[in-house]
Structure formats: structure tokens, C-alpha cells
C-alpha positions as CSV (number, residue, x, y, z in Angstrom):
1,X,-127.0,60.4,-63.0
2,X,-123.8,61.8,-61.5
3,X,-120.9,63.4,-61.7
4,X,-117.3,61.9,-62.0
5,X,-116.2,61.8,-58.1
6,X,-112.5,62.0,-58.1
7,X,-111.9,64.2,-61.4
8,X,-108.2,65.6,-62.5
9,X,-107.0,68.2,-64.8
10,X,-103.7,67.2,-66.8
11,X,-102.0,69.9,-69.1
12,X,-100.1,69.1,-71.7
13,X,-97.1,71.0,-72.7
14,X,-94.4,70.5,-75.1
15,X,-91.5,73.0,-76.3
16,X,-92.2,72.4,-80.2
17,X,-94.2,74.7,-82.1
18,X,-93.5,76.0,-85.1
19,X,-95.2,79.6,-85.2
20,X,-94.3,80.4,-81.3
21,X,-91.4,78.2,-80.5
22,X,-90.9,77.2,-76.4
23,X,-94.1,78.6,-76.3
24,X,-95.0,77.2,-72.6
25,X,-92.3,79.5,-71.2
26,X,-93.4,82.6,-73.0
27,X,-93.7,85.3,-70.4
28,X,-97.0,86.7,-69.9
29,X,-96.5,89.7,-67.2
30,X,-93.6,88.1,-65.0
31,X,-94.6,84.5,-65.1
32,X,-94.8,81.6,-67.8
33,X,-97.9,80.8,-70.1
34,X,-98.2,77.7,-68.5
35,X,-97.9,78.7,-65.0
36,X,-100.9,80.9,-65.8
37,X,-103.0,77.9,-67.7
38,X,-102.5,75.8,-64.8
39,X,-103.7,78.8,-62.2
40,X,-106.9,79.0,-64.3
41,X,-107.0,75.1,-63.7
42,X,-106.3,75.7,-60.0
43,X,-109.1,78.2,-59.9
44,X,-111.7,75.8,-61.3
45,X,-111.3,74.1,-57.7
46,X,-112.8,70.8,-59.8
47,X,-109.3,68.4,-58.6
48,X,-105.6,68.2,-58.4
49,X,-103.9,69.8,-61.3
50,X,-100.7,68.7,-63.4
51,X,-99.0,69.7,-66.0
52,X,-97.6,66.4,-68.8
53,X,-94.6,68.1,-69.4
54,X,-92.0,66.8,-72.2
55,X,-89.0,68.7,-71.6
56,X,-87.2,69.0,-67.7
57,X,-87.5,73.3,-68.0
58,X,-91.5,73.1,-68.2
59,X,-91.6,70.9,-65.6
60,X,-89.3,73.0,-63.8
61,X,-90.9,76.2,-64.1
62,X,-94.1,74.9,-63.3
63,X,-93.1,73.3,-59.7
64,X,-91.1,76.5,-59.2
65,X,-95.1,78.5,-59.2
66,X,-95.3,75.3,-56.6
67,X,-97.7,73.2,-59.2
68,X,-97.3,69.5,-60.0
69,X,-95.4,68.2,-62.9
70,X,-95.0,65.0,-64.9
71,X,-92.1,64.8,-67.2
72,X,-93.4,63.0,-70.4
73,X,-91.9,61.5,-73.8
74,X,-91.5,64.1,-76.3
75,X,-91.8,62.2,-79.1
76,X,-95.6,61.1,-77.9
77,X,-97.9,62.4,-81.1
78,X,-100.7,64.3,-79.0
79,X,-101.7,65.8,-76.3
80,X,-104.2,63.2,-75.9
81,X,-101.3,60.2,-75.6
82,X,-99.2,62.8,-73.3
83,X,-101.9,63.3,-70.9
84,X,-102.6,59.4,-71.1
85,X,-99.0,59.0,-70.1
86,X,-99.0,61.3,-67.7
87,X,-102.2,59.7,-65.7
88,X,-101.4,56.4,-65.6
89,X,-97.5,57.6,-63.8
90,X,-99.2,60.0,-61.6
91,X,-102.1,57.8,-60.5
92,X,-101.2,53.8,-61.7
93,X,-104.2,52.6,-59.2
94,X,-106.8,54.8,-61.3
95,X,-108.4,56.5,-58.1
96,X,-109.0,59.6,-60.8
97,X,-112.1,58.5,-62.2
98,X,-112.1,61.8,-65.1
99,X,-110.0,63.4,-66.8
100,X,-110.0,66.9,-68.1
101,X,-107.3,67.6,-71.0
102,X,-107.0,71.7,-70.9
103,X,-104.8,72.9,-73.4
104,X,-101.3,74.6,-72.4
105,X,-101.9,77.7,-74.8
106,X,-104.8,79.1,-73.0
107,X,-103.8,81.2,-70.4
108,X,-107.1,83.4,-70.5
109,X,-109.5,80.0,-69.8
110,X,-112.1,80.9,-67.8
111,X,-111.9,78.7,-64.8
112,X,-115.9,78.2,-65.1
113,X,-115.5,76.9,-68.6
114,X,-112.8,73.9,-67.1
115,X,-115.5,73.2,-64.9
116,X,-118.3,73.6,-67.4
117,X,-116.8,70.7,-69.2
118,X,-117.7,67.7,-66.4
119,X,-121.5,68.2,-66.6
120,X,-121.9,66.1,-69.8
121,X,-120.6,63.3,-67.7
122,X,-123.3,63.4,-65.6
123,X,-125.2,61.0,-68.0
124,X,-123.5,57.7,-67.8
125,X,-123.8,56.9,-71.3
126,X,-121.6,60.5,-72.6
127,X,-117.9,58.9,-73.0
128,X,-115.8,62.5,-73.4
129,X,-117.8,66.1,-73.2
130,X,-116.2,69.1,-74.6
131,X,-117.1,72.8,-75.0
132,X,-118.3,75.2,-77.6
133,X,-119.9,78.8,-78.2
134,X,-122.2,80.1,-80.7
135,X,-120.6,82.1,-83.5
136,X,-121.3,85.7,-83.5
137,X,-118.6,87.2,-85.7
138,X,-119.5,86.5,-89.5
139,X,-115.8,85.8,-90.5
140,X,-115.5,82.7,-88.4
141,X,-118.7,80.8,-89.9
142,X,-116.5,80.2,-93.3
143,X,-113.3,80.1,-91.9
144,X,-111.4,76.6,-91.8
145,X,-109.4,77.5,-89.0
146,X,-112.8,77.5,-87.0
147,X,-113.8,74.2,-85.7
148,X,-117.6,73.6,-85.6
149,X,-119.3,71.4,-83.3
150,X,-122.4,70.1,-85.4
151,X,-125.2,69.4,-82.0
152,X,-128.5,69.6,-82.0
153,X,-129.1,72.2,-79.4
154,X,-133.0,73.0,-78.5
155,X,-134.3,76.5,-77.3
156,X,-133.0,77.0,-74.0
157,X,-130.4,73.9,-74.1
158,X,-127.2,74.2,-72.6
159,X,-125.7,70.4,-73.2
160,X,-126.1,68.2,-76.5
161,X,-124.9,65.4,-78.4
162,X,-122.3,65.8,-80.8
163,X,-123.1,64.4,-84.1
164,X,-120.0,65.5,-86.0
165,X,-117.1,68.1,-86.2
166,X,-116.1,69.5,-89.6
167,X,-113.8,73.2,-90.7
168,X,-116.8,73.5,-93.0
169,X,-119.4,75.8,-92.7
170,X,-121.9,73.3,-91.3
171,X,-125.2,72.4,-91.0
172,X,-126.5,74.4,-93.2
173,X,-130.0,76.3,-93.1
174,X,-131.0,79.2,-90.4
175,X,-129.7,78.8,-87.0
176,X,-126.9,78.9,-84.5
177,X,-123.3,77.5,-85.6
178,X,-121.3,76.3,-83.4
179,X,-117.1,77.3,-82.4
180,X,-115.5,74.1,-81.3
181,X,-113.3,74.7,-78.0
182,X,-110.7,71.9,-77.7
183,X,-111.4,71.2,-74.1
184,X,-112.5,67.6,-73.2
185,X,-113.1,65.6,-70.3
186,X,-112.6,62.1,-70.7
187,X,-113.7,59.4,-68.7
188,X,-110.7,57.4,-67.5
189,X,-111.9,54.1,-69.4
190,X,-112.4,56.6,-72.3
191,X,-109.0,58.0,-72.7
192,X,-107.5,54.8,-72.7
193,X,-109.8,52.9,-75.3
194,X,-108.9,56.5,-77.3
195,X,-105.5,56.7,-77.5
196,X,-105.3,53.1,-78.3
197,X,-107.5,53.4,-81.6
198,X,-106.0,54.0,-84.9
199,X,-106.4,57.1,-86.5
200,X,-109.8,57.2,-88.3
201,X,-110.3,58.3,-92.1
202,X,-112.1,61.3,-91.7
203,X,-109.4,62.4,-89.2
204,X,-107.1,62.1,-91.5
205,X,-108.8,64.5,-93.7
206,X,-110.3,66.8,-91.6
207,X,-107.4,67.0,-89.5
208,X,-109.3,66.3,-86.2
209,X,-108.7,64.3,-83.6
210,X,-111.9,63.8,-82.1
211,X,-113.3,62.7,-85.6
212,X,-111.4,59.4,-84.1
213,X,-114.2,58.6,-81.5
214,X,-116.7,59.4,-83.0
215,X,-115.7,56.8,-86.0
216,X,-115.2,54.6,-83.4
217,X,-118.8,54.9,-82.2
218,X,-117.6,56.8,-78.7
219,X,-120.5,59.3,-77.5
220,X,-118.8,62.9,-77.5
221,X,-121.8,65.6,-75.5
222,X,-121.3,69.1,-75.5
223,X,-121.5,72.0,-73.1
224,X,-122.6,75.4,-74.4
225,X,-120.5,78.4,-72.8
226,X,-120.9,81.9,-73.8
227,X,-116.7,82.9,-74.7
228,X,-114.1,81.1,-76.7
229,X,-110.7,81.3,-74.7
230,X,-107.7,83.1,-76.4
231,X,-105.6,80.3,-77.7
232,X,-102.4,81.8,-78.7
233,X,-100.1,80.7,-81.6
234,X,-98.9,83.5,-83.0
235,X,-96.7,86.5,-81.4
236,X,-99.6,88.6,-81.9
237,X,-101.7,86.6,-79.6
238,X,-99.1,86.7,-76.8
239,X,-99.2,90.5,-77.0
240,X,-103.1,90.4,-76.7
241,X,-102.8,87.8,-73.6
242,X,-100.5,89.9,-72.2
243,X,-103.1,92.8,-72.7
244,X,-105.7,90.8,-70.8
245,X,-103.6,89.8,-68.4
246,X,-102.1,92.5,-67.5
247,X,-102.8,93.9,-63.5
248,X,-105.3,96.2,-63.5
């Protein structure tokens, strides 16, 4: 077993929200929010980094910090099918064997955590890893808005096979739940049998994305890190990302 050889992180990052519009150029301290997500992705030191922009001014501001920048469709319907995109113009002759897919609304990532993300793809048969934490705060283990990563994690176990992801309160009994991160690392092969499959039923009703490999019999493993990133949507999370990012 080993590790990709020639990995690559792509972030996607599109103009178009509806609770933070033109949220990739919200400043955070001086700079963009995606100039700092694809620092964080810099620090990792795990590969070249790019950012699968779909409008000219992300692109823009991103290769004014002096990062990389693919300009994108924006009418492509994830983030999955933008960093797809972006790939295959960036690197046509596939020398990028991985694939990490880091969100552009997490500016506080910690860089270990990108890099935490590959070691499921030491075992050859793992098609996409991605990361979660254990729950600690009692709120979250109801809430819908909280992903959980159902896997079978022994005592001591920091990597496991993902059996299902639901916004219910799940599995039930005594025991550790699980917060989803939306972090993957695909193998090349994997992304591009993904974004070609339709979207799968339960997908469709749990309104998750990765439900669509897993339906489609794709092995999903994942790593066990001890903090869930700040993902900001909402003016009140830019003000606490700016908090944390703040110089000290």
C-alpha cells in the first residue's frame, strides 16, 4: 500500500451564494477568503494548488496573491464537476494521480487536516477518503444541518470505511457520532467515473452528494481529525473568521 505520488489540490469557487453573495472575495483582514483557503492549501505542502474559478475577478484576485487559477463554466452544478473541469484543462495528460477537492469557504482549514485526507488512499481498494470529527457539542447530534459519517471506528482507529451519510441522528445506541467534513480526495479515475454518474435516489433526498457513490458501489474511507473547520455562510461567520484570523 501507498500513497498517491503526484497529488493536487483544486478549489472551487463560484460568485453565487444566496446567504453571502461574492462570497470568495469577502475580505478576511486585508485579503480575500479564497486567497486565504488556498494559503491553508499551500501550507499542507501535499502538491500544486489551484483554484476552479467561474468568474474572471476570482481568478483574478487569486493570481494577484501569486496562486494558480483556472477559469471554469459557471453554470457547472457542483463543485465536484468544477474541479473535474478544471483538472482535465490544467493537466489533459493526467500526470496528477489524486485529487483533493477543499472547499473555497474554509479559510480557517487546518493545513494538517488537507493532508490528513490522502492516507485513506493508501489502501488501493479506497476510491475517495474524506474527513470527519467526533461530536462533542449535544446540539449538533440532532441537527440536520450536521452531516454524519456512519463508520465503524474501533478503539484507537483513526481511518474507517464509510458505510453511509445521513442529517439524521445516526446509528443509534451508545458511542461516538460522527460530524461529516466535506473534504474529499479522489482518485483521478474516481472523480471522473463520479461526475459522470446520475444523481442517485437517496441523494436526491438526503441532499448529499456523496450518497451518489456510495449507490454506485464506490468505496468512500474516512480519516478521523480532532476539529471541524469554520465553514462560513452566513455574515456572522465571516465576522468569527475574521476573529480567528486576525494577527495576533
Amino acid at each position: 500500500m501507498s500513497l498517491p505520488e503526484n497529488p493536487i489540490v483544486v478549489i472551487p469557487a463560484r460568485l453565487a451564494a444566496t446567504r453571502l453573495p461574492d462570497k470568495p472575495l469577502a475580505d478576511i483582514n486585508g485579503e480575500p477568503m479564497i486567497v486565504h483557503v488556498w494559503r491553508r492549501a499551500m501550507e499542507a505542502e501535499i502538491g500544486p494548488v489551484i483554484v476552479a474559478a467561474a468568474e474572471q475577478v476570482v481568478a483574478d484576485a487569486v493570481r494577484a496573491a501569486g496562486g494558480d487559477a483556472v477559469l471554469t463554466d459557471p453554470d457547472l452544478p457542483s463543485g465536484s464537476d468544477r474541479i473535474h473541469r478544471a483538472l482535465e484543462e490544467a493537466d489533459p495528460a493526467g500526470h496528477h494521480d489524486a485529487v483533493i477537492n477543499l472547499q473555497g469557504d474554509l479559510p480557517t482549514i487546518d493545513p494538517a487536516s488537507v493532508r490528513a485526507a490522502l492516507a485513506p488512499l493508501a489502501d488501493g481498494a479506497v476510491d475517495i477518503a474524506t474527513l470527519a470529527a467526533v461530536i462533542t457539542r449535544d446540539e449538533e447530534r440532532d441537527s440536520p444541518n450536521v452531516v454524519k459519517a456512519v463508520v465503524g471506528l474501533g478503539e484507537g482507529q483513526a481511518i474507517g470505511r464509510a458505510l453511509y451519510f445521513t442529517r439524521a441522528t445516526a446509528p443509534w445506541g451508545d458511542g461516538p457520532l460522527y460530524h461529516h467534513i466535506g473534504l474529499y480526495a479522489y482518485r483521478r479515475e474516481a472523480l471522473a467515473r463520479f461526475v459522470a454518474l446520475p444523481p442517485g435516489v437517496l441523494e436526491r433526498r438526503e441532499k448529499l452528494e456523496q450518497l451518489r457513490a456510495l449507490e454506485a458501489g464506490m468505496r468512500i474511507d474516512v480519516a478521523l481529525v480532532d476539529t471541524v473547520p469554520l465553514g462560513v455562510d452566513t455574515p456572522a461567520d465571516l465576522d468569527r473568521a475574521r476573529a480567528m484570523l486576525a494577527p495576533r
